[in-house]
OpenMM code with the backbone's topology and positions (N, CA, C; nanometers):
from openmm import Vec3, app, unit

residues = "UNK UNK UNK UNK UNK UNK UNK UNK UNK UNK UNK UNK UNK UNK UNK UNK UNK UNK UNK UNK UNK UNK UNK UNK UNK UNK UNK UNK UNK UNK UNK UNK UNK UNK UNK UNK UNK UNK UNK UNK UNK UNK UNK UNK UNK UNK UNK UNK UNK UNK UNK UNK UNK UNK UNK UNK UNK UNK UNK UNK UNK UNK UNK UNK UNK UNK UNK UNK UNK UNK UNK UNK UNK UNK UNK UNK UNK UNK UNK UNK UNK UNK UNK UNK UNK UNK UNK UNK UNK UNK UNK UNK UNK UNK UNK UNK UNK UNK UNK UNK UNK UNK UNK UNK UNK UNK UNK UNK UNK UNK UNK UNK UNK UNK UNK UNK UNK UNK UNK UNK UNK UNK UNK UNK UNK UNK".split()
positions = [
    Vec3(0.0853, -0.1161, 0.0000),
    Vec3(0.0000, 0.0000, 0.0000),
    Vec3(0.0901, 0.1226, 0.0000),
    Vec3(0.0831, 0.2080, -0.0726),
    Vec3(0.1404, 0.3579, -0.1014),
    Vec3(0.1291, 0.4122, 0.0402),
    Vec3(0.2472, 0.4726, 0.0700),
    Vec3(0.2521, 0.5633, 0.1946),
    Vec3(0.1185, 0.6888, 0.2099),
    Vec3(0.0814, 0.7523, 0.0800),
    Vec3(-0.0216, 0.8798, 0.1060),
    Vec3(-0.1763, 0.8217, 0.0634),
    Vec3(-0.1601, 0.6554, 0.0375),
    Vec3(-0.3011, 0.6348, 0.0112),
    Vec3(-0.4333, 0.6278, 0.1594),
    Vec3(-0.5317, 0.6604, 0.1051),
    Vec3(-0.5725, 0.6203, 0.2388),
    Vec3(-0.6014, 0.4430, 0.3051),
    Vec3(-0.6076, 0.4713, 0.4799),
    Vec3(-0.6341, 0.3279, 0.4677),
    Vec3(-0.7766, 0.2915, 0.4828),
    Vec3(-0.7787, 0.1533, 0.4579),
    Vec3(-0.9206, 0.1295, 0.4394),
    Vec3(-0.9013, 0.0738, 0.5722),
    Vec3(-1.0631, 0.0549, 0.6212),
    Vec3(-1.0821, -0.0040, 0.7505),
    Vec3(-1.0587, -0.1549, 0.7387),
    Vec3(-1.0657, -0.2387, 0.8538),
    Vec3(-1.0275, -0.3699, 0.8122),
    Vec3(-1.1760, -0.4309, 0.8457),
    Vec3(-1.2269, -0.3777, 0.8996),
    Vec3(-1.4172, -0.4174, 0.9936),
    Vec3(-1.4916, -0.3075, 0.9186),
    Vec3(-1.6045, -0.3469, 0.8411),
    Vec3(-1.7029, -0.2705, 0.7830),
    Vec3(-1.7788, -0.2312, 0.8731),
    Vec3(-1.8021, -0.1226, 0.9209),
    Vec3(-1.8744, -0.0757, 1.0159),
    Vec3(-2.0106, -0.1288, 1.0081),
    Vec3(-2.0821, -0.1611, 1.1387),
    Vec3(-2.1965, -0.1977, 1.0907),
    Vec3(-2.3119, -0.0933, 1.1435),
    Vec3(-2.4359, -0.0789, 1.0690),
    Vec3(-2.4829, 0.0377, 1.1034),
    Vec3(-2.6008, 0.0370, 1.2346),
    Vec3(-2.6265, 0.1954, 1.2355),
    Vec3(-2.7120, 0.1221, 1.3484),
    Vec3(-2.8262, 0.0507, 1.3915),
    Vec3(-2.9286, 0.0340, 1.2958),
    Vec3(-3.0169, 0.0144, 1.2928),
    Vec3(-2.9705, -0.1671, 1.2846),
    Vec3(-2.8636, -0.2148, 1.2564),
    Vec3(-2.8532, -0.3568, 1.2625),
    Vec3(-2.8151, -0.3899, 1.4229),
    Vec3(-2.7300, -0.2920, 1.5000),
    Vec3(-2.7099, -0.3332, 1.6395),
    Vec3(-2.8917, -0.2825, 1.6974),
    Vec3(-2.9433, -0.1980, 1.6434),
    Vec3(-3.0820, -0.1791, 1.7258),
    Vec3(-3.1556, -0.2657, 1.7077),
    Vec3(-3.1776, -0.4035, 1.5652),
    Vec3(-3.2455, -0.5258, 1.5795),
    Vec3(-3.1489, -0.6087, 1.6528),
    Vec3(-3.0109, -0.6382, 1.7053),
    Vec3(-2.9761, -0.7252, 1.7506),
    Vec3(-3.0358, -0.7254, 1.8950),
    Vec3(-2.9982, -0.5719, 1.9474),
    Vec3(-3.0025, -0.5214, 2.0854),
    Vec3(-3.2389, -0.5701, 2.1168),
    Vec3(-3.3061, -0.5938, 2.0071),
    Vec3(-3.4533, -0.6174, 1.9893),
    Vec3(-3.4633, -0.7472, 2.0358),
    Vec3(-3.3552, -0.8197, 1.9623),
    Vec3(-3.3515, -0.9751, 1.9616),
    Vec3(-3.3170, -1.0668, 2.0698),
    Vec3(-3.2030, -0.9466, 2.1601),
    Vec3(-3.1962, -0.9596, 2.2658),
    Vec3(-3.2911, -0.9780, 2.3791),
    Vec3(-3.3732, -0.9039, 2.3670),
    Vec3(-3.5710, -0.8763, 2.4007),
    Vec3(-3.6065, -0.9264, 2.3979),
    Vec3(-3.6520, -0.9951, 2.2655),
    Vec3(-3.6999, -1.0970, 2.1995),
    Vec3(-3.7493, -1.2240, 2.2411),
    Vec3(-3.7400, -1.2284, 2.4065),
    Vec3(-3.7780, -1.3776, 2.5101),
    Vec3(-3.8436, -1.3977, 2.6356),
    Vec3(-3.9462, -1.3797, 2.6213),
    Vec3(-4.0693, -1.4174, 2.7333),
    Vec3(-3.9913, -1.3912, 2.9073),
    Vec3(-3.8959, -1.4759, 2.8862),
    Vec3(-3.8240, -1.5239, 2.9814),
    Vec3(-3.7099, -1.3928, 3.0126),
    Vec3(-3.6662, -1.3426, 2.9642),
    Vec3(-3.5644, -1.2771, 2.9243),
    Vec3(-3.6475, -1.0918, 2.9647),
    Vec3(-3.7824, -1.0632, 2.9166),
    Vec3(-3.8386, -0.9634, 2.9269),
    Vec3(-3.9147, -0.9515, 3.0574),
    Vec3(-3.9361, -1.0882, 3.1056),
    Vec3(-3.9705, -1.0991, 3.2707),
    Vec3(-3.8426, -1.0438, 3.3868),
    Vec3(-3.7595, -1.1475, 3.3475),
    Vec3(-3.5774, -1.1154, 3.4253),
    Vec3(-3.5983, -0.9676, 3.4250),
    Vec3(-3.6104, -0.8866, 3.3066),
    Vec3(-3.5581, -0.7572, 3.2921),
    Vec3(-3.7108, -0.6668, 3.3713),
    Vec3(-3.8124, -0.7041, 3.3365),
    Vec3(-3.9134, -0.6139, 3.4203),
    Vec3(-3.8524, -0.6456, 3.6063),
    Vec3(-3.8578, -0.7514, 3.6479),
    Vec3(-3.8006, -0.7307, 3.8106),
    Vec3(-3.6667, -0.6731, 3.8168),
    Vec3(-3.6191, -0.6888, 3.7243),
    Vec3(-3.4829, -0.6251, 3.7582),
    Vec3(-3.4869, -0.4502, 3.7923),
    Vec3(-3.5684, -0.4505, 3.6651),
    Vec3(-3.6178, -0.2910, 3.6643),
    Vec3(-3.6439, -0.2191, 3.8051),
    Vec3(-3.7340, -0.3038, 3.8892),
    Vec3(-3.7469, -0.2976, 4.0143),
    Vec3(-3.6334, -0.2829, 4.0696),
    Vec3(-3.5384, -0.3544, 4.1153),
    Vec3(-3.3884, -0.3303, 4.1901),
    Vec3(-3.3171, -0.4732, 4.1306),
    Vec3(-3.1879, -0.5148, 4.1969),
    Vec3(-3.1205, -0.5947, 4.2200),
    Vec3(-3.1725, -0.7057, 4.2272),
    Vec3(-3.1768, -0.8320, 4.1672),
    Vec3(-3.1924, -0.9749, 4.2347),
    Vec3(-3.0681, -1.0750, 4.2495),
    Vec3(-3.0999, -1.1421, 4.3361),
    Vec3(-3.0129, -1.2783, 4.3486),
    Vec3(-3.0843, -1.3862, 4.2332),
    Vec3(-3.0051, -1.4231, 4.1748),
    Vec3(-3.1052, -1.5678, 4.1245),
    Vec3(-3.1995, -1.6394, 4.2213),
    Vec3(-3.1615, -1.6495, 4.3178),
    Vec3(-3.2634, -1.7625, 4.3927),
    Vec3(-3.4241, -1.6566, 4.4245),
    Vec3(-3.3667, -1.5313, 4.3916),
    Vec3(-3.5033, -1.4298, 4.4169),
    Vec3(-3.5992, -1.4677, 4.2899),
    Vec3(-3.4844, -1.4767, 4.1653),
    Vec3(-3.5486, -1.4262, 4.0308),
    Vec3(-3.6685, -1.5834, 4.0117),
    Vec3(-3.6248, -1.6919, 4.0532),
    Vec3(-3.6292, -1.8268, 4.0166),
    Vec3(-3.7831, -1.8550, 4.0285),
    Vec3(-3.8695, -1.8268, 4.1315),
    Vec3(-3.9857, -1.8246, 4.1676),
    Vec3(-4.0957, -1.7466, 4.0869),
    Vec3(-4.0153, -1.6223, 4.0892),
    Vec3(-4.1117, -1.5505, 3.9779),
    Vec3(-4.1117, -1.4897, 3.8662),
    Vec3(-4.0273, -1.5999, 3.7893),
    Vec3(-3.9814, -1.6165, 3.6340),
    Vec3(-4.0709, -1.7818, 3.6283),
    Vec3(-4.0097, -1.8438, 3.7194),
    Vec3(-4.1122, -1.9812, 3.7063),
    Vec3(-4.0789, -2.0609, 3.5926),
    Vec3(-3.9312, -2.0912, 3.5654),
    Vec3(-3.8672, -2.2134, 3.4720),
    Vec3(-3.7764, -2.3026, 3.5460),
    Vec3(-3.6969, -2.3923, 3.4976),
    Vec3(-3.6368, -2.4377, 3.5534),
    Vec3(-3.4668, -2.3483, 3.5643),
    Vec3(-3.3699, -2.3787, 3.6687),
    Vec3(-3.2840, -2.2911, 3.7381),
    Vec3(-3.1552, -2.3005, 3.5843),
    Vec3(-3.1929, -2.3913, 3.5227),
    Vec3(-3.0977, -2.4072, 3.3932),
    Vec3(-3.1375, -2.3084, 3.2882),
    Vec3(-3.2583, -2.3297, 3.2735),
    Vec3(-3.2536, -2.2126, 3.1650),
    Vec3(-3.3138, -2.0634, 3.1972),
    Vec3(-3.2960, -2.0616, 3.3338),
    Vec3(-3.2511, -1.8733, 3.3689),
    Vec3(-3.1492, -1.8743, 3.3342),
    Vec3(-3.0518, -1.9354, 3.4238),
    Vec3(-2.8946, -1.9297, 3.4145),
    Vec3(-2.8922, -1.9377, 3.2697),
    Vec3(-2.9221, -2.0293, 3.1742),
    Vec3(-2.9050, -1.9625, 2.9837),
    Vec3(-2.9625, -1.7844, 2.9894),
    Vec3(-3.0547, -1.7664, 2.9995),
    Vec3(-3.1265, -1.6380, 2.9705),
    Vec3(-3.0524, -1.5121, 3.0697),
    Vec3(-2.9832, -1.5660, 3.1582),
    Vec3(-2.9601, -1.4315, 3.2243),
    Vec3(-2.7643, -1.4440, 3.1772),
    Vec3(-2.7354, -1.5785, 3.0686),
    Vec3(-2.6172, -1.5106, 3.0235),
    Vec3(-2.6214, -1.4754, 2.9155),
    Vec3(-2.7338, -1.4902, 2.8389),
    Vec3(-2.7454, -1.4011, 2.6844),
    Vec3(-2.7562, -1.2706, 2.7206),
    Vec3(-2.8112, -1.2500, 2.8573),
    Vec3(-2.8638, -1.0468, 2.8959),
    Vec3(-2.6931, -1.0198, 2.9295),
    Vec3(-2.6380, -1.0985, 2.9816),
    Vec3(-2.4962, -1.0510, 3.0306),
    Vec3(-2.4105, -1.0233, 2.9510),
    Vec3(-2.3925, -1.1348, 2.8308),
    Vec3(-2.3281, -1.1602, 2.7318),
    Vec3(-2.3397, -1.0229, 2.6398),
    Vec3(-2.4917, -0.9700, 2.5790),
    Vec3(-2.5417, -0.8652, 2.5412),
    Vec3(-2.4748, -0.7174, 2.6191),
    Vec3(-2.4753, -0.7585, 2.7208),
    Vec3(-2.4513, -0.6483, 2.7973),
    Vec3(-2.5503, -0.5208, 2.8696),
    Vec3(-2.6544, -0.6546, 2.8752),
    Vec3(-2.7988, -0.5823, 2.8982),
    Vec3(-2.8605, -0.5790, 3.0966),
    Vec3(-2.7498, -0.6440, 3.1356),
    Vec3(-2.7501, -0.7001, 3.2616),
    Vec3(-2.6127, -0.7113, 3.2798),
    Vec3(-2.5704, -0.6982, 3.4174),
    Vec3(-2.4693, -0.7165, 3.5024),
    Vec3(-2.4679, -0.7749, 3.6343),
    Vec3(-2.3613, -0.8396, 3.6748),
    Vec3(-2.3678, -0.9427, 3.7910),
    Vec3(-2.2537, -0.8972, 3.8974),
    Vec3(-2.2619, -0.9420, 3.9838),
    Vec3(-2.1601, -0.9203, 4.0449),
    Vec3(-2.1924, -1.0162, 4.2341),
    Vec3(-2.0798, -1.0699, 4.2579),
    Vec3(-2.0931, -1.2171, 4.3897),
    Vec3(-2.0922, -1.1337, 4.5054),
    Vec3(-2.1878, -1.1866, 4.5975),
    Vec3(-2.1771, -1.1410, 4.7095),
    Vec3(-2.2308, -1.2551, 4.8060),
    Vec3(-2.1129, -1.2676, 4.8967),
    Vec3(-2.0862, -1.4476, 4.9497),
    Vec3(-2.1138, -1.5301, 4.8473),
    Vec3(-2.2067, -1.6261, 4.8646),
    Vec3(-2.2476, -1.7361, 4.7428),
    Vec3(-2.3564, -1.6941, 4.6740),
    Vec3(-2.4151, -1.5723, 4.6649),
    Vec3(-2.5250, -1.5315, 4.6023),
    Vec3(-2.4580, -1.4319, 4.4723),
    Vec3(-2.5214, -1.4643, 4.3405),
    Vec3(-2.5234, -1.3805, 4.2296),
    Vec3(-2.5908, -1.2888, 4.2415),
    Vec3(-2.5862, -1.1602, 4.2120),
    Vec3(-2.6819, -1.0439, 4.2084),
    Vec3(-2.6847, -0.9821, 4.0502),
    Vec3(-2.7859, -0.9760, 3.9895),
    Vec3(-2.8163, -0.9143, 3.8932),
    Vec3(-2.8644, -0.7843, 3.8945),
    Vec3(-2.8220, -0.6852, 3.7878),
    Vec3(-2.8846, -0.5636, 3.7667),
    Vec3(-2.8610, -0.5105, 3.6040),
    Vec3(-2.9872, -0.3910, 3.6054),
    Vec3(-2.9448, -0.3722, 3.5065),
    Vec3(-2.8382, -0.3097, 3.4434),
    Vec3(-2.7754, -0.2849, 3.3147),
    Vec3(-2.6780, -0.1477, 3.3255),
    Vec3(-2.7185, -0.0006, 3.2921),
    Vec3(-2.8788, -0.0038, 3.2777),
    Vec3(-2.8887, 0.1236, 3.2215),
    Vec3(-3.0582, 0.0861, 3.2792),
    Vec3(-3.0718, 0.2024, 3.4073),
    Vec3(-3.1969, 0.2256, 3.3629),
    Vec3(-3.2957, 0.2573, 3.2735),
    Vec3(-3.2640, 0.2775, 3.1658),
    Vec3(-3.3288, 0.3294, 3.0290),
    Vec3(-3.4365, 0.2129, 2.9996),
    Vec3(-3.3299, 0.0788, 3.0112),
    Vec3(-3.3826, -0.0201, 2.9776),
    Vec3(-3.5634, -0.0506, 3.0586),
    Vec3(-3.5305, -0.0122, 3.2039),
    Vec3(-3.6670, -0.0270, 3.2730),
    Vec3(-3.7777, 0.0846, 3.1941),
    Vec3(-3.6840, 0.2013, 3.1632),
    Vec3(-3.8188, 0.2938, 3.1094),
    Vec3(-3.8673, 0.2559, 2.9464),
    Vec3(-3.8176, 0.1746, 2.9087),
    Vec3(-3.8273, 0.1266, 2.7721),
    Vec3(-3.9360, 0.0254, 2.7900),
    Vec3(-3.9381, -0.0865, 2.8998),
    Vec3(-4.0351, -0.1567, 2.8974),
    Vec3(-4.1338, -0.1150, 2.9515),
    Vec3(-4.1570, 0.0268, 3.0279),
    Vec3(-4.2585, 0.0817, 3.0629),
    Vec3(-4.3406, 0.1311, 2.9306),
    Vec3(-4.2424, 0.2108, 2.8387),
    Vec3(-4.3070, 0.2551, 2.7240),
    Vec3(-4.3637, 0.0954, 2.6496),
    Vec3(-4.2964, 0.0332, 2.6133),
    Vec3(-4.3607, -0.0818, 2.5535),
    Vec3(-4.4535, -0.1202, 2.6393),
    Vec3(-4.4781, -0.0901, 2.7209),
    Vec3(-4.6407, -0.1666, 2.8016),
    Vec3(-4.7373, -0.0496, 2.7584),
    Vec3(-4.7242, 0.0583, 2.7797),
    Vec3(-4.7753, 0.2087, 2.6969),
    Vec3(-4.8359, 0.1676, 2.6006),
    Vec3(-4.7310, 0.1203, 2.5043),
    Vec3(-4.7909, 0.0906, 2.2982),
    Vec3(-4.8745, 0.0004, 2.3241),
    Vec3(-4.8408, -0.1501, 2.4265),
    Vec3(-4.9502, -0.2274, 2.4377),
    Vec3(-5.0653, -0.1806, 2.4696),
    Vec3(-5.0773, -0.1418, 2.5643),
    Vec3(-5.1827, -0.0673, 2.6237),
    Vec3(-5.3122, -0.0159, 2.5088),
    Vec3(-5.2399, 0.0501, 2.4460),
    Vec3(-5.3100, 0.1576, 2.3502),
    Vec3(-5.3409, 0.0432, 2.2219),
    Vec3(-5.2562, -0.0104, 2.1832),
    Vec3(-5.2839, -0.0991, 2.0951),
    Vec3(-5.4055, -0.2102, 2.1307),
    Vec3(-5.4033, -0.2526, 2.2487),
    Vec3(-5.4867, -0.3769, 2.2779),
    Vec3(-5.6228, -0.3240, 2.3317),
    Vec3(-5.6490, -0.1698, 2.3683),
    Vec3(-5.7466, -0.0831, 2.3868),
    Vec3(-5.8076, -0.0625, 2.2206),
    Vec3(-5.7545, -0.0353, 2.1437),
    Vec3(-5.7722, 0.0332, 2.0231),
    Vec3(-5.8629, -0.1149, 1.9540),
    Vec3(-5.7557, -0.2624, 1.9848),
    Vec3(-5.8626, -0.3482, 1.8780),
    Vec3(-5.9967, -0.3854, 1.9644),
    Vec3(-5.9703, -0.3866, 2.1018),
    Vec3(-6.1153, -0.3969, 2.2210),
    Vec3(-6.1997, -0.3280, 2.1923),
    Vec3(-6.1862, -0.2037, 2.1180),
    Vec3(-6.2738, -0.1601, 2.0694),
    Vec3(-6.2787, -0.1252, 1.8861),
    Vec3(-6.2465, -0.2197, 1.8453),
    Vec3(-6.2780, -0.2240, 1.7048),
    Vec3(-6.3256, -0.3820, 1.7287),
    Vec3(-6.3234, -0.4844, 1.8190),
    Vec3(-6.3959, -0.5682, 1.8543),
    Vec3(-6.5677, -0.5333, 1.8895),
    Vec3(-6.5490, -0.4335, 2.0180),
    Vec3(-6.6284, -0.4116, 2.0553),
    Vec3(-6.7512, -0.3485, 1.9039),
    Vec3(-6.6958, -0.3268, 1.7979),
    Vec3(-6.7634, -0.1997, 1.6957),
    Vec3(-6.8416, -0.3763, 1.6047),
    Vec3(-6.7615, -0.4630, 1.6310),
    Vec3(-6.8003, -0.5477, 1.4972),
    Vec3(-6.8792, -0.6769, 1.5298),
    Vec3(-6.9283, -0.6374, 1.6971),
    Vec3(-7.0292, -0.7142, 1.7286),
    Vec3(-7.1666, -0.6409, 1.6861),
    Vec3(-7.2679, -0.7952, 1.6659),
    Vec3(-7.4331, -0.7420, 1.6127),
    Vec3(-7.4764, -0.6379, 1.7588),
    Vec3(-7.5831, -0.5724, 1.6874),
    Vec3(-7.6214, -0.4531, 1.7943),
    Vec3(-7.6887, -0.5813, 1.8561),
    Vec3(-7.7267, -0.5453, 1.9916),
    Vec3(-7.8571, -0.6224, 2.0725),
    Vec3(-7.9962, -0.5749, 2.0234),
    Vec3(-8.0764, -0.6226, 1.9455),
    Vec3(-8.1918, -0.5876, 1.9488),
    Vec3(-8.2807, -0.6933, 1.9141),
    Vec3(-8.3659, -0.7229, 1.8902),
    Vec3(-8.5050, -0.8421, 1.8341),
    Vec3(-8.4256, -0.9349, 1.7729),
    Vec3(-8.4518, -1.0424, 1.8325),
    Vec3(-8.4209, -1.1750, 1.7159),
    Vec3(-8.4975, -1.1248, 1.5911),
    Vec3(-8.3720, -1.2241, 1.5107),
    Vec3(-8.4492, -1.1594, 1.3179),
    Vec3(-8.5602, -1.2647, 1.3326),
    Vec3(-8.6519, -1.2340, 1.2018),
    Vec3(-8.7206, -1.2758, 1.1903),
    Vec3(-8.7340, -1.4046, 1.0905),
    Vec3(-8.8218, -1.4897, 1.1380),
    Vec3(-8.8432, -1.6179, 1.0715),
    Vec3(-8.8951, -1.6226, 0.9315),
] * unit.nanometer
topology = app.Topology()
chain = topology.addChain("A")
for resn in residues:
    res = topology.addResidue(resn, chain)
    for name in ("N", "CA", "C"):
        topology.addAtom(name, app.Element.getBySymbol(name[0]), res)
């Protein structure tokens, strides 16, 4: 390569909207969006989270190292207990807003349900 050429990168940057579906996909798990609503609340130990996530203790421990791995959650030992948290409160106000869109969304077809039932009036006629 010529001393005054420029250099090229060696990693194609990737843009953002591909880390904002990964960081989605991350989301993306029943199990995984429960962990993160109590967390939202404060700190847990696993043995807190275990009861009211309600799977077996193997596949939290999977789900709470894809949030770690992600970097969507953080841990840290205290005696023999794991403690989880999040790293960004944002994350708790994010699933507040997504309960918001639900909200409005599942209001909106309740009543486009509610619009496409028969009125109550006289049985038709014979």
């Amino acid at each position: 390569m010529a001393a005054d050429s420029p250099r090229q990168p060696s990693v194609t940057a990737v843009p953002l909207y591909q880390h904002k579906a990964e960081f989605f996909k991350t989301l993306g798990h029943p199990v995984r969006i429960r962990v993160l609503e109590l967390l939202s609340e404060r700190e847990h130990a696993v043995a807190e989270l275990l009861p009211e996530v309600g799977v077996e203790a193997a596949h939290l421990s999977q789900q709470l190292a894809i949030l770690r791995r992600t970097g969507v959650v953080t841990s840290r030992r205290e005696g023999t207990s794991v403690l989880y948290r999040l790293t960004s409160p944002e994350i708790g106000e994010l699933l507040t807003v997504a309960r918001s869109i639900l909200t409005a969304m599942l209001t909106d077809r309740a009543g486009l349900l509610e619009d496409l039932r028969p009125e109550k009036g006289p049985p038709p006629r014979d």
